[in-house]
Each structure stands twice: as structure tokens, then as C-alpha cells.
C-alpha positions as CSV (number, residue, x, y, z in Angstrom):
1,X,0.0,0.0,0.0
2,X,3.2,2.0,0.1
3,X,3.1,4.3,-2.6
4,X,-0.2,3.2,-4.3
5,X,-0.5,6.2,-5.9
6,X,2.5,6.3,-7.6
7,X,1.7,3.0,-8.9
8,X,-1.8,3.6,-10.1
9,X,-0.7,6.5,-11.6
10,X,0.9,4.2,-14.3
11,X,-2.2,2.0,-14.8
12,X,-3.5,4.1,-18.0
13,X,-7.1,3.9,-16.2
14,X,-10.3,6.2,-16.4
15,X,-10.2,6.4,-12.5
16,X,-7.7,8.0,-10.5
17,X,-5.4,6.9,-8.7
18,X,-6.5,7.8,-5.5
19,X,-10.1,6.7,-6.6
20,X,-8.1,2.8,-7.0
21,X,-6.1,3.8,-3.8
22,X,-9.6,4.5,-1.8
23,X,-11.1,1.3,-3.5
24,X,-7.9,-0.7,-2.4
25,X,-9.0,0.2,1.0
26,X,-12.1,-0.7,0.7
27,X,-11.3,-4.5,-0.8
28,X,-9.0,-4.3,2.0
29,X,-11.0,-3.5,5.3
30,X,-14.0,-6.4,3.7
31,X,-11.1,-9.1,3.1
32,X,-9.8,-8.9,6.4
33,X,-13.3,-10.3,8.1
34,X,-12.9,-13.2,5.3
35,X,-9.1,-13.4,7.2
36,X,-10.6,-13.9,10.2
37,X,-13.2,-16.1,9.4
38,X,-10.6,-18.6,7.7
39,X,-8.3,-18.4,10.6
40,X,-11.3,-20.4,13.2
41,X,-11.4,-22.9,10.2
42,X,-8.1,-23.5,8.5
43,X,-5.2,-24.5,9.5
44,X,-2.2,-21.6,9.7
45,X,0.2,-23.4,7.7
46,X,-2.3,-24.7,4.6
47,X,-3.1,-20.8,4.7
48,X,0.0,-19.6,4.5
49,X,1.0,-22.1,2.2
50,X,-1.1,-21.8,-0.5
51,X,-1.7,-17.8,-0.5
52,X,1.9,-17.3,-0.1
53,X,2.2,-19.2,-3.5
54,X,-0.8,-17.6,-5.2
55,X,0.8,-13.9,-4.0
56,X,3.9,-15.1,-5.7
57,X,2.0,-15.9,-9.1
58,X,-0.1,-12.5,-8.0
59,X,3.2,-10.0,-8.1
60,X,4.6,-11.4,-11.3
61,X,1.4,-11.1,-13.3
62,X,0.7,-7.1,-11.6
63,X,4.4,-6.6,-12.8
64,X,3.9,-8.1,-16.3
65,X,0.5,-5.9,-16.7
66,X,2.4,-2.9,-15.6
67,X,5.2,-3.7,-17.9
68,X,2.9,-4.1,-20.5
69,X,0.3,-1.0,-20.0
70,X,-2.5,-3.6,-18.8
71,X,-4.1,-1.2,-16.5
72,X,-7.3,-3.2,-15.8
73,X,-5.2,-6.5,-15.3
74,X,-2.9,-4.5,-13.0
75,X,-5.8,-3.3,-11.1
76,X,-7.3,-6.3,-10.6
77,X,-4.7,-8.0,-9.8
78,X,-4.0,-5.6,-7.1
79,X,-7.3,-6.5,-5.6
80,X,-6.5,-10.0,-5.9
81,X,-3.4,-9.6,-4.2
82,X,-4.8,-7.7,-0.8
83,X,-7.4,-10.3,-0.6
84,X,-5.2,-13.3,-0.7
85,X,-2.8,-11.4,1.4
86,X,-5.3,-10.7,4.1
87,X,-6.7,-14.2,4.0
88,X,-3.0,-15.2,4.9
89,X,-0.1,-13.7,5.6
90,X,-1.7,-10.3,6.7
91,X,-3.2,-11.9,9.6
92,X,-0.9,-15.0,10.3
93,X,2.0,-13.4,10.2
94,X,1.2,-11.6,14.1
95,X,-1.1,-15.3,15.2
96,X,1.8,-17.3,14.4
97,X,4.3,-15.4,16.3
98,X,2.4,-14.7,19.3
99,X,1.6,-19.0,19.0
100,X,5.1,-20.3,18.9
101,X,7.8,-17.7,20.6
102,X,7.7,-16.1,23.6
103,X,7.4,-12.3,24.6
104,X,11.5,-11.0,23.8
105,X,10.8,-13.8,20.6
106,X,7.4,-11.6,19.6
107,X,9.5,-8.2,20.2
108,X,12.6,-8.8,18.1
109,X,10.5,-10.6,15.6
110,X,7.9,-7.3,15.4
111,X,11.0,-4.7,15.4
112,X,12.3,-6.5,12.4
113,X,9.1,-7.0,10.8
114,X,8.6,-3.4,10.9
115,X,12.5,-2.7,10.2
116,X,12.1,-4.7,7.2
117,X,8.8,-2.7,6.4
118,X,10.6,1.3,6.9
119,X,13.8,0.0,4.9
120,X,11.0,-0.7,1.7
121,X,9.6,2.5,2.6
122,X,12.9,4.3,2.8
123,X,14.0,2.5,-0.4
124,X,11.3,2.4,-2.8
125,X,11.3,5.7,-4.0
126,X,15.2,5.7,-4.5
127,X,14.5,2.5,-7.0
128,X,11.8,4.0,-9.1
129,X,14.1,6.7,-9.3
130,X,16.7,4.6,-10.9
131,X,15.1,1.9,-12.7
132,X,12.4,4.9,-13.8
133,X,8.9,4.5,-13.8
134,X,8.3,2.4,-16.9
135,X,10.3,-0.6,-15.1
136,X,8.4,-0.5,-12.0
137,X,7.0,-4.1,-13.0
138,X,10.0,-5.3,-12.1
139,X,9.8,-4.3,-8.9
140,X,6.8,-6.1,-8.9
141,X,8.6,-9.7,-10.5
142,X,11.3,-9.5,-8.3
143,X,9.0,-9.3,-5.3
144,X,7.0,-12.4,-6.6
145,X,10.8,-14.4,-7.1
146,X,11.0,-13.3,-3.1
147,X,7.8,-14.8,-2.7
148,X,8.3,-17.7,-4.2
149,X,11.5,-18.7,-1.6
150,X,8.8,-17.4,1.7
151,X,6.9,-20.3,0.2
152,X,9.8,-22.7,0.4
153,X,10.4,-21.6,3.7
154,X,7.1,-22.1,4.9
155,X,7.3,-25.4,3.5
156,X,10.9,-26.6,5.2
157,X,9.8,-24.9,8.5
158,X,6.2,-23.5,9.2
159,X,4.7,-26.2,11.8
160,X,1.0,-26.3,11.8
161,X,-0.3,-24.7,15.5
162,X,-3.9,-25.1,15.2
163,X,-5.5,-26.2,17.8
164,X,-2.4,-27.0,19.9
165,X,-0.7,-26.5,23.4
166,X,2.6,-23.9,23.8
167,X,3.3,-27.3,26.4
């Protein structure tokens, strides 16, 4: 959501981009309750499993749509990507950590998780600079590849916590 409008600014659309931003939100506040709703359900690791994988096929196809002035497809697949990412890891993420570590475990693992998020933040704009605007899909690809190895990870060492004890 960093930057949105920069990026909708390059989706050759008949809305705004702060018209997609606000809609964004929208899609964004509605999926959560679906989050939620799969959490009581579905086990943590299945979730995170399979969205992280669909958010990895989800960034590549945003990035090849933005590379190639497919401003609907980006769009939609922006949309897409919030709700996948909010019936996983949006949610997951902060229920899995307060499930398997302990309170100095959550603390270090929230300062880096919003390290990680202010060095993006910091950095973004620096890249778009360089790369210029008409590459940002790569941005996009790249971030898909990175995907593709937090699915792996999850896959060699996400246990599934569901309904278990910390004992």
C-alpha cells in the first residue's frame, strides 16, 4: 500500500489513482473479516502455504501488466493480491508469532518486521528513481521471485499450530 499512488498513476485507467487507492481500502478492510473467518477454520500453515504461493503468481502477473500498460489486469490483480494477502499472511503473520515464541521472541521478531517494512519504505522511492517509472514491473517480479523462496520456507519450516498447546 506503500506508494499506491504512484503505482496507479501508471495504470493508463479512467479512475484516479486515488479513486483505485480508496477502493484498495475498501477491498482491503471487507477481506480482512474473510481473514478472520478462515483463521477459526483452516489450519495456519495450509493458509499460509497456499496464499503465499498464489501472492507469488499475484506480483509477477501485476508486474507483467504494468510492464505491458495492462491497466485493468494491473488493477485487478492488485485487488486480488490484498485479498489473498489478508486471508493469509496479513493476519498470520502476528497469530503465528504470538503462538510459537515467547514475549522477547514476539518483540525482536515485530522490530524487524517493521524494520524490514521502513527499509521498503525508505527505499522504494530511490529504485523507481533509478530503474524509472516504466520498469516499476519489475519491482513487482522481483518481489514475486521473493515470494516464491517465503513459500519454500514455509514449506521446510512452518509447523502447523492449530489447535495445539505452547506445552
Amino acid at each position: 500500500m506503500f506508494y499506491s499512488n504512484t503505482v496507479f498513476g501508471l495504470a493508463h485507467s479512467s479512475l484516479s489513482a486515488t479513486s483505485i487507492t480508496g477502493i484498495v481500502g475498501v477491498v482491503n478492510f471487507f477481506a480482512t473479516f474473510g481473514g478472520m473467518g478462515l483463521l477459526g477454520v483452516a489450519g495456519r500453515r495450509p493458509l499460509l502455504l497456499w496464499t503465499t504461493a498464489a501472492l507469488a503468481i499475484v506480483n509477477v502477473v501485476v508486474g507483467m501488466a504494468l510492464l505491458n500498460n495492462w491497466g485493468t489486469i494491473m488493477i485487478a490483480g492488485t485487488l486480488i493480491f490484498i485479498v489473498i494477502f489478508e486471508f493469509g499472511p496479513g493476519p498470520i503473520t502476528w497469530l503465528y508469532m504470538a503462538e510459537i515464541m515467547q514475549d522477547k521472541g514476539s518483540s525482536i521478531a515485530t522490530v524487524m518486521n517493521w524494520g524490514i517494512n521502513l527499509i521498503i519504505s525508505a527505499t522504494v522511492p530511490s529504485i523507481i528513481t533509478a530503474i524509472g517509472k516504466e520498469n516499476v514491473g519489475y519491482i513487482f517480479i522481483v518481489m514475486g521471485g521473493a515470494t516464491v523462496f517465503g513459500t519454500i520456507f514455509i514449506v521446510a519450516f512452518v509447523k502447523e499450530t492449530k489447535g495445539k498447546s505452547i506445552a
